[in-house]
C-alpha positions as CSV (number, residue, x, y, z in Angstrom):
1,X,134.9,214.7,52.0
2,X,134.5,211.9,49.1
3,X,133.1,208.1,50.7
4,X,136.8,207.0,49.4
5,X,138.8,209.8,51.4
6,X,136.5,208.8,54.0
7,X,137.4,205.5,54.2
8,X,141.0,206.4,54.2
9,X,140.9,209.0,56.2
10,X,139.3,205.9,58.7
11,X,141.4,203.4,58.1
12,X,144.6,205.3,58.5
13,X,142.8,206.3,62.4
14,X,141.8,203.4,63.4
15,X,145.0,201.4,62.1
16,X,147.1,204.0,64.3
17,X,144.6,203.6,67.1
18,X,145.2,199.8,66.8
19,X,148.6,199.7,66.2
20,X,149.6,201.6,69.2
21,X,147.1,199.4,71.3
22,X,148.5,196.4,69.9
23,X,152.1,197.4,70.6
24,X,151.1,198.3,73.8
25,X,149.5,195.5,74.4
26,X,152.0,193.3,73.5
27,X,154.4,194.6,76.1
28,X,152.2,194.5,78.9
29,X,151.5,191.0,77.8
30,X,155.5,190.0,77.6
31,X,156.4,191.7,81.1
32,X,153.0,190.0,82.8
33,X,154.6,186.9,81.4
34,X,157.3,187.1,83.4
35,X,155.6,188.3,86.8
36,X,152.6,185.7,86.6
37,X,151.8,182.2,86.4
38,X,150.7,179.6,83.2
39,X,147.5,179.4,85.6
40,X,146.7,182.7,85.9
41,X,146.5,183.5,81.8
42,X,144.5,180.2,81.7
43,X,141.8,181.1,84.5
44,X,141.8,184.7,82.8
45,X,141.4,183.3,79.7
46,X,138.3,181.1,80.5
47,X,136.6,183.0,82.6
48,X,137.3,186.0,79.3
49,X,135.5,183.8,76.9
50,X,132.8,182.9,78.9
51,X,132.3,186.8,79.5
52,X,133.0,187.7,75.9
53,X,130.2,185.0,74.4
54,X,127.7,187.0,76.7
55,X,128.6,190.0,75.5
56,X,127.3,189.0,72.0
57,X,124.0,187.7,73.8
58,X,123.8,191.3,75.7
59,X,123.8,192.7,71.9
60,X,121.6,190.6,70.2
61,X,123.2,192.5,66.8
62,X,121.8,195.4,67.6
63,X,125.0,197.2,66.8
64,X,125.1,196.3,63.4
65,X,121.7,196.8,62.8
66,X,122.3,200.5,64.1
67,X,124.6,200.9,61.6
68,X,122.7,199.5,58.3
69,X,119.3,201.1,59.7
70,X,118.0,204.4,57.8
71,X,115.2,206.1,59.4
72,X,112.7,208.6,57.6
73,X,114.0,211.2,59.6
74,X,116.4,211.9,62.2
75,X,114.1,211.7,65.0
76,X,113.2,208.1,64.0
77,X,117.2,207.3,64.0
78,X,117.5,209.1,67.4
79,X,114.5,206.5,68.7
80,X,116.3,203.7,67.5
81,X,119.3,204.7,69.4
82,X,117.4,205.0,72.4
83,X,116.0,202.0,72.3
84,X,118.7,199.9,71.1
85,X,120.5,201.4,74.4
86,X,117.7,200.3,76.7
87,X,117.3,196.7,75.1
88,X,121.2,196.3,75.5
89,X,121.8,197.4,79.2
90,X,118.9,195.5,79.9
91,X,120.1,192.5,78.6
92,X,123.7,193.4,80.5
93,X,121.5,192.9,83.8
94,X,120.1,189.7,83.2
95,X,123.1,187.7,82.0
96,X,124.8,189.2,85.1
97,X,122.5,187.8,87.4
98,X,123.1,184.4,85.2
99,X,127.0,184.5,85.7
100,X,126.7,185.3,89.6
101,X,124.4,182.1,89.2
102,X,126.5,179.9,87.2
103,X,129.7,180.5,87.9
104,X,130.3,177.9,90.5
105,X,128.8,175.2,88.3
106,X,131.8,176.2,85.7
107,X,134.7,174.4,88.2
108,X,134.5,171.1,87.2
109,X,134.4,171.8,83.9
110,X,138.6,171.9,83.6
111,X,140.5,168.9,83.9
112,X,142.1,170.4,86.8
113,X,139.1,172.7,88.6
114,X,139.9,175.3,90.6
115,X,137.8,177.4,92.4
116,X,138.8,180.8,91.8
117,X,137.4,180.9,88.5
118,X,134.3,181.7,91.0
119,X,135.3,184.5,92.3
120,X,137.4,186.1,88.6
121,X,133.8,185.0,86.7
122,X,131.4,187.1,89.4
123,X,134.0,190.7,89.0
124,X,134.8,190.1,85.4
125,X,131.4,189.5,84.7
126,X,130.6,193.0,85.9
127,X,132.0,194.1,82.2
128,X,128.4,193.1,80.6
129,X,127.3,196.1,82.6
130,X,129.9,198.9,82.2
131,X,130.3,198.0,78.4
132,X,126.8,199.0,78.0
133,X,127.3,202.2,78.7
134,X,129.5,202.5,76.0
135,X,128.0,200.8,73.1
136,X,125.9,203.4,71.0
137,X,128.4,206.3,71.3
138,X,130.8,204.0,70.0
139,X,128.2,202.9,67.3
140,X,127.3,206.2,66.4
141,X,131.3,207.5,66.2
142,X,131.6,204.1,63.5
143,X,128.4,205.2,61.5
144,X,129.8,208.9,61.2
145,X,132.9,207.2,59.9
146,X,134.0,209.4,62.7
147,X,137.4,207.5,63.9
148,X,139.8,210.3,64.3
149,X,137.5,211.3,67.7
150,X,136.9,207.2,68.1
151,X,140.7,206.7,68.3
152,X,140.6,208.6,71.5
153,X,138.6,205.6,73.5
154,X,139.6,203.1,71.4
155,X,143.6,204.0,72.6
156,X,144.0,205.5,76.2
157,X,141.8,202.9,78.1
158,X,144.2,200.1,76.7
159,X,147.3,202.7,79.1
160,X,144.8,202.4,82.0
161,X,144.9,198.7,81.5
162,X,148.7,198.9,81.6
163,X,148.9,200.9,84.5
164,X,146.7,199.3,86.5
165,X,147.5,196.0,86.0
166,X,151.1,196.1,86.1
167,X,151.6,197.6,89.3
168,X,148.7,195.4,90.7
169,X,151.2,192.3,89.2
170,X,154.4,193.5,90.7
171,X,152.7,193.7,94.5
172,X,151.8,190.0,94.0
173,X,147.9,190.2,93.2
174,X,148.5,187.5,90.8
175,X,145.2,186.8,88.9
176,X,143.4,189.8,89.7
177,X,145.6,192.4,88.1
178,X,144.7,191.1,84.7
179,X,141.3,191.3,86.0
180,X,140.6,194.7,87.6
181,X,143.1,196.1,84.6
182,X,140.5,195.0,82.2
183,X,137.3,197.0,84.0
184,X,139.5,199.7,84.5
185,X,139.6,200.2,80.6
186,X,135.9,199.3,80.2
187,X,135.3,202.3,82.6
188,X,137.2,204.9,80.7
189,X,136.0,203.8,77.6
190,X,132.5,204.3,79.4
191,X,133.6,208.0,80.2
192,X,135.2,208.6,77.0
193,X,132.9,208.2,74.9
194,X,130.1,209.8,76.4
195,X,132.4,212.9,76.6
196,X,133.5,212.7,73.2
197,X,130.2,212.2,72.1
198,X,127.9,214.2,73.9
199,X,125.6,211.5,73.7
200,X,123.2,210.4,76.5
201,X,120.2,208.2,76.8
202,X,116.5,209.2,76.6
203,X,113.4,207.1,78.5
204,X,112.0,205.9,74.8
205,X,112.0,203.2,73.9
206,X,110.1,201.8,70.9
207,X,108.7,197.7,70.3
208,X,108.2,198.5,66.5
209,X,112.4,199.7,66.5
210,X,113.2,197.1,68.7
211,X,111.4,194.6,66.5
212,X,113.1,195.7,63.2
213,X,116.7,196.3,64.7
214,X,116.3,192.5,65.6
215,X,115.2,191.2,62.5
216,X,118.6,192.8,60.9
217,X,120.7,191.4,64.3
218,X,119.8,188.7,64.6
219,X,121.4,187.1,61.6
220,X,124.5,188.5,62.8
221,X,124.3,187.6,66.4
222,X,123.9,184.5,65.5
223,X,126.8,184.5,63.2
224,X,129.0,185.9,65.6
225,X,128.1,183.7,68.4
226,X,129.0,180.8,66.2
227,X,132.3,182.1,64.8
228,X,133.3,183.1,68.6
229,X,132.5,179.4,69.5
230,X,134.6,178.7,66.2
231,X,137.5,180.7,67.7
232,X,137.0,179.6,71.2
233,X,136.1,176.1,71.3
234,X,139.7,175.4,70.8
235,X,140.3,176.8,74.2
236,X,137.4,174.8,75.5
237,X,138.9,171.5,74.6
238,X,142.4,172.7,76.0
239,X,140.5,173.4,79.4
240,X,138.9,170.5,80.1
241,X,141.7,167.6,77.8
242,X,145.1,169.7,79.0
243,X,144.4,172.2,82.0
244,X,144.3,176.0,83.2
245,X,148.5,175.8,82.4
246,X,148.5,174.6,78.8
247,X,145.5,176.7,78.7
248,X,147.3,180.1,79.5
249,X,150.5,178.9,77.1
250,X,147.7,178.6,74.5
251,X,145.9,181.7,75.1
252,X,149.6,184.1,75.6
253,X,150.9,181.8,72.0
254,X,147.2,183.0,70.5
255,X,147.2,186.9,71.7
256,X,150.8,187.6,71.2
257,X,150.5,185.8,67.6
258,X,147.5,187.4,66.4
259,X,147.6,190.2,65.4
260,X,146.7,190.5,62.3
261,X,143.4,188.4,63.1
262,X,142.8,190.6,66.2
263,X,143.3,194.3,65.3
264,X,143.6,194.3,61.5
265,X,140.3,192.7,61.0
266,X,139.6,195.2,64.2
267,X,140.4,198.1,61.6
268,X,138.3,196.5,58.7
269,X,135.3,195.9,60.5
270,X,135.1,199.2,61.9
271,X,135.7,200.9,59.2
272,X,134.4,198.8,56.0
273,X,130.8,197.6,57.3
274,X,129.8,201.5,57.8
275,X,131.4,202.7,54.8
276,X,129.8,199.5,52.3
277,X,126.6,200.3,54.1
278,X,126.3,203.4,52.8
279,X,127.0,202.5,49.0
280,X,125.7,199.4,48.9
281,X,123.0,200.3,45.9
282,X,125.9,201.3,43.8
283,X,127.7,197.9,43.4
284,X,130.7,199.5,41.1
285,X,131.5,201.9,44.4
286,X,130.7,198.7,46.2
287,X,133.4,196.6,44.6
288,X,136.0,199.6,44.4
289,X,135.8,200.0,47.9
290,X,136.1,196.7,48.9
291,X,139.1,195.4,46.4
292,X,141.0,198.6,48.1
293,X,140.8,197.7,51.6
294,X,141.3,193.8,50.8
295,X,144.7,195.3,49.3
296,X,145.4,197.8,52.1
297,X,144.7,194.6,54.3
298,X,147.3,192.9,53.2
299,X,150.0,194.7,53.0
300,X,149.5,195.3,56.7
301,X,148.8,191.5,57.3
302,X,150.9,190.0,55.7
303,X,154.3,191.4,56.9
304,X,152.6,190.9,60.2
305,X,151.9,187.4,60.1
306,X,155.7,186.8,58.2
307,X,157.6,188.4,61.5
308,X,155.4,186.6,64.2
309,X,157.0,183.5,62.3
310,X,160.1,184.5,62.4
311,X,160.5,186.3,65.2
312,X,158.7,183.8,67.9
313,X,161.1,182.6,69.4
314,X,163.4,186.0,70.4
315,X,159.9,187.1,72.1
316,X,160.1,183.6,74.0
317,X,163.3,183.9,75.0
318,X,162.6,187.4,76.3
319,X,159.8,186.6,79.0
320,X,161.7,183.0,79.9
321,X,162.6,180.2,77.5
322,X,162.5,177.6,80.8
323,X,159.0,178.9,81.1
324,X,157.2,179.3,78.7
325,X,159.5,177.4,75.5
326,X,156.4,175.1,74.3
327,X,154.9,178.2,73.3
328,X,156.9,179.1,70.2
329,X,155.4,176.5,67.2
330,X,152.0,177.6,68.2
331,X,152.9,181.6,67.9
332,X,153.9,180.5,64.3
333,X,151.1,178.2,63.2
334,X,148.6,180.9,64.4
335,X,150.1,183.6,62.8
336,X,149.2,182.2,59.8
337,X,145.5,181.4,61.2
338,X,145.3,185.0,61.9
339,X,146.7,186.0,58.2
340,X,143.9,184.2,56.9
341,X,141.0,185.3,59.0
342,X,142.5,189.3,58.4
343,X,142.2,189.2,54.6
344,X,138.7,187.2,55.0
345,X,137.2,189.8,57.7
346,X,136.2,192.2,55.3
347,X,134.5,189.5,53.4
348,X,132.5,189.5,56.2
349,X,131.0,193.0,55.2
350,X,130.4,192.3,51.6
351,X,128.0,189.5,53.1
352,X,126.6,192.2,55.7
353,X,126.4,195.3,53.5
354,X,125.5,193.7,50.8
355,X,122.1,192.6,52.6
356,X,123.1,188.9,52.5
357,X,124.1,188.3,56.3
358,X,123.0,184.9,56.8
359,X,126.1,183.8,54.5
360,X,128.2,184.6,58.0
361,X,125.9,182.0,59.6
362,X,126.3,179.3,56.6
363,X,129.8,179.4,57.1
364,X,130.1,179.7,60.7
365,X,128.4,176.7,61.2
366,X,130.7,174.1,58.6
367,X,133.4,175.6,60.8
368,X,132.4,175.2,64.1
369,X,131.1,171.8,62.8
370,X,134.7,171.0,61.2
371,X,136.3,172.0,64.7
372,X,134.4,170.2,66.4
373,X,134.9,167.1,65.1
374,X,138.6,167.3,64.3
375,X,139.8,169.2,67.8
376,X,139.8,165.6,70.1
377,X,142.2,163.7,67.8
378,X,144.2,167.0,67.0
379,X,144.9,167.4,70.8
380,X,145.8,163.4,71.6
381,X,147.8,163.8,68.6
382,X,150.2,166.7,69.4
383,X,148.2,169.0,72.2
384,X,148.2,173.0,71.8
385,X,150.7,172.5,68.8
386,X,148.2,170.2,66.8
387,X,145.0,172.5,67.9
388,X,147.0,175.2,65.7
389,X,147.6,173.7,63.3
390,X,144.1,172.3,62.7
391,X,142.9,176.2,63.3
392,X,145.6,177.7,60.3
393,X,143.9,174.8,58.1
394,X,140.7,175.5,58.7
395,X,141.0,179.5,58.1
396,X,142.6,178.8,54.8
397,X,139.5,176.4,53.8
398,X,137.4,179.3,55.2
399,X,139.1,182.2,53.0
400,X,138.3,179.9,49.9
401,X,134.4,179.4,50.7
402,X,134.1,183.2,51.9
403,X,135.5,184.2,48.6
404,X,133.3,182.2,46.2
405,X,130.3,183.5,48.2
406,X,131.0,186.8,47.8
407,X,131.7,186.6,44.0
408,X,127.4,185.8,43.9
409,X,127.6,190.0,45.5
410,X,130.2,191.3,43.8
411,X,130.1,189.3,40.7
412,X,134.0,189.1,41.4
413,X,136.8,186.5,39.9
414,X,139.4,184.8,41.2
415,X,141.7,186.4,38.8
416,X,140.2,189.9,40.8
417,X,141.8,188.3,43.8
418,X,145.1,187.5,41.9
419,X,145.5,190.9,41.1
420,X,145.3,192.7,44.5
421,X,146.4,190.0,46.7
422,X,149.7,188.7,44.4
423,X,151.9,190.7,45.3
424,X,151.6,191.5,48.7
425,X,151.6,187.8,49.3
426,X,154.1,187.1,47.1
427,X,156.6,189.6,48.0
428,X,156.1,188.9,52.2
429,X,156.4,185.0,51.9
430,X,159.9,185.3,49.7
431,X,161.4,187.7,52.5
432,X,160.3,185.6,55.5
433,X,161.7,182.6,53.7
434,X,164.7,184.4,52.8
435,X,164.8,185.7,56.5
436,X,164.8,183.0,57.9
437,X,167.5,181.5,56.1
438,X,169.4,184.6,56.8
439,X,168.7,184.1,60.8
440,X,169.4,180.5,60.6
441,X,173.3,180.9,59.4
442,X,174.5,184.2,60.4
443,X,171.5,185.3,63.1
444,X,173.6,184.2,66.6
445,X,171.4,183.2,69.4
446,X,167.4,184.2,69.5
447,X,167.1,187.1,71.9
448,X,166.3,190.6,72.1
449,X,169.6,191.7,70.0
450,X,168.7,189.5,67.1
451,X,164.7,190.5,67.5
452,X,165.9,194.1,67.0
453,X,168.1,194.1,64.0
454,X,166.2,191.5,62.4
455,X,162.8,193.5,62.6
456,X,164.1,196.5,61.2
457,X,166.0,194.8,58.4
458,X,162.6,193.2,57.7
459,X,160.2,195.7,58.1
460,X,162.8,198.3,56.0
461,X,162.6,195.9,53.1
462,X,159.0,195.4,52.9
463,X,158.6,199.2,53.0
464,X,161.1,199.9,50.5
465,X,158.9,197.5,48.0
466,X,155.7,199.0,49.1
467,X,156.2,202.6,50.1
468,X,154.3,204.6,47.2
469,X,151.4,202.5,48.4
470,X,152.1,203.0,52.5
471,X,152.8,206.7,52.1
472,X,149.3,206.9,50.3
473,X,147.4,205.6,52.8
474,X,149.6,207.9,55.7
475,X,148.8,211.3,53.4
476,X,144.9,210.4,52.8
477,X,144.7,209.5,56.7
478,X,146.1,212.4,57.9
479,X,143.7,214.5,55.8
């Protein structure tokens, strides 16, 4: 099979794979709303990104640098697996030990503390460990450009989430059933992709590997450690200026609103970094490849990021207007944060297959710089609401530097960008305009009868514009 089917052939997996999660997802999220507290998502939420930023540290890149690494032979390959493993569950163990430490030093860090971020910190924390596991079959699945098989664990540990936490919520465990549902999936993944694999460790380990995997990682380690504090700090400042309440509206406004930020630019980075890796000495391939996912991109983005808008506030009203109301303008102004960051992920891997992965760190740190100096007065101005809107403004600025960076790799234009993005764009933000006009006069009360004759309407039109171009990428997936 061609690199091009391949990619298709990927993308079309791993966009099913994410799709159902998503969906799934979703509504566990919107039933869980109902049963649990503000707090609860809040405490969740912070003790998640605490987790999540050491989960970057327990990589060190080494991930990525499996992926661009080419070994004289395959045994050389095999030892860098090996002792990418070893460095990485090693890590795991130490920053372990560090939460069980730390954890109780975290409670008066929110304006309102409370101590059960202790305990959720010390069991949640236990995901550095199990994720280890995990890591190089999943890496080696990605380099294959293998994600038919990767859908598997990528998918059904998302249903153990939902099945463990749900029932766990409806006997009253409160905060813990969004916490043991979470290691429950780790743990499948764990055993999924060692089955699907075949893949198990060896006692090698190699200082010369180790050395020249980090050399690669470490550039994007540090990248991604400052783009997670980019995409983070927000919550941060919530925590400790608002509380764990306005901290779980924020978090439940950000997951159920972002999803073409979380699992579109899901689907492009597992897919694209492997697959420009692998060209990257032939720069026409190189630009061909990545102009057609940009465009595949968007035309799942965008209609995406157009329904969140119009449809927030039916999904409010579903899980308990009274409740969580104050949640709606912040689903719409991050939808449009997580447009932007989807159609700039994959810009992402023209910096990192392209050999130029320090670019991800130049820009991560204007960001984080940007957000940290404008997120105080953007929460005494208008709380969660103006934190959104100071995150959709600072994506768009972000698309706009991305793009002018990678034109120095791709020798690309503007008018490149016109061409592939115009339409897509153009086509999605006259029907959510006109939608929402439509809504507005003849569109009754928001609820779950309007968000189901409204979404269809919507999504049959965009399809009828696009489908040549959907059904495309549905025939060269399923090959």
């Amino acid at each position: 099979m061609s690199i091009g089917k391949r990619i298709r052939s990927g993308l079309f997996w791993v966009a099913l794979a994410s799709v159902a999660t998503r969906v799934l997802g979703i509504l566990t999220r919107l039933v869980l709303a109902v049963l649990l507290t503000r707090e609860a998502f809040g405490i969740v939420a912070g003790a998640n990104l605490y987790v999540d930023a050491l989960q970057l540290i327990r990589e060190a890149g080494f991930g990525s640098a499996l992926i661009y690494f080419r070994g004289k032979d395959p045994e050389e390959e095999s030892q860098a697996e090996y002792t990418a493993f070893w460095f990485v569950l090693g890590m795991a163990f130490l920053l372990y030990l560090l939460t069980w430490w730390a954890a109780p030093f975290l409670v008066p860090f929110a304006r309102e503390p409370n101590p059960l971020i202790v305990p959720v910190l010390r069991v949640l924390g236990l995901n550095l460990i199990l994720g280890a596991f995990a890591r190089i079959p999943m890496i080696r699945l990605a380099k294959e450009l293998d994600f038919k098989r990767r859908a598997v664990p990528d998918v059904v540990p998302n249903v153990v989430n939902v099945t463990v936490s749900l029932p766990l919520a409806l006997f009253g465990l409160g905060v813990w059933s969004l916490v043991f549902g979470r290691l429950a999936a780790t743990a499948t993944r764990v055993v999924l992709a060692w089955w699907i694999t075949g893949w198990r460790p060896r006692r090698v380990f190699v200082p010369r590997l180790a050395r020249e995997l980090f050399a690669y990682g470490k550039h994007i380690v540090g990248s991604q450690l400052l783009i997670l504090g980019i995409t983070n700090v927000d919550d941060l400042f919530v925590i400790r200026l608002l509380g764990w309440a306005p901290e779980g509206v924020y978090d439940n406004a950000y997951r159920l609103s972002n999803l073409p930020a979380t699992q579109v630019t899901s689907v492009v980075n597992q897919v694209m970094f492997p697959a420009l890796a692998k060209v990257r000495e032939d720069m026409g391939v190189f630009r061909h490849v990545y102009f057609r996912a940009l465009r595949a991109v968007a035309l799942i983005a965008v209609p995406l990021a157009g329904g969140t808008i119009l449809f927030a506030p039916d999904l409010v009203t579903l899980i308990g207007w009274e409740k969580w109301h104050d949640m709606v303008r912040p689903m719409q102004l991050l939808a449009i944060y997580g447009l932007m960051r989807a159609l700039a992920a994959n810009l992402g891997n023209v910096f990192r297959g392209g050999g130029r992965p320090q670019y991800l760190t130049y820009i991560a740190i204007w960001r984080l710089t940007t957000m940290l100096l404008l997120l105080y007065p953007a929460i005494q101005w208008a709380g969660i609401v103006g934190v959104s809107l100071l995150s959709a403004g600072v994506a768009l600025v972000d698309f706009v530097i991305s793009v002018e960076l990678a034109h120095r790799i791709l020798r690309s234009t503007w008018g490149e960008y016109g061409r592939v993005l115009g339409k897509p764009v153009g086509v999605g933000s006259i029907l959510t305009v006109g939608m929402g006009f439509l809504l507005s006069q003849w569109g009754g009360e928001p609820g779950l009868v309007r968000l189901l004759w409204g979404s269809v309407l919507y999504v049959g039109i965009y399809v009828a514009v696009f489908w040549r171009e959907i059904w495309a990428m549905v025939v060269a997936g399923r090959k």
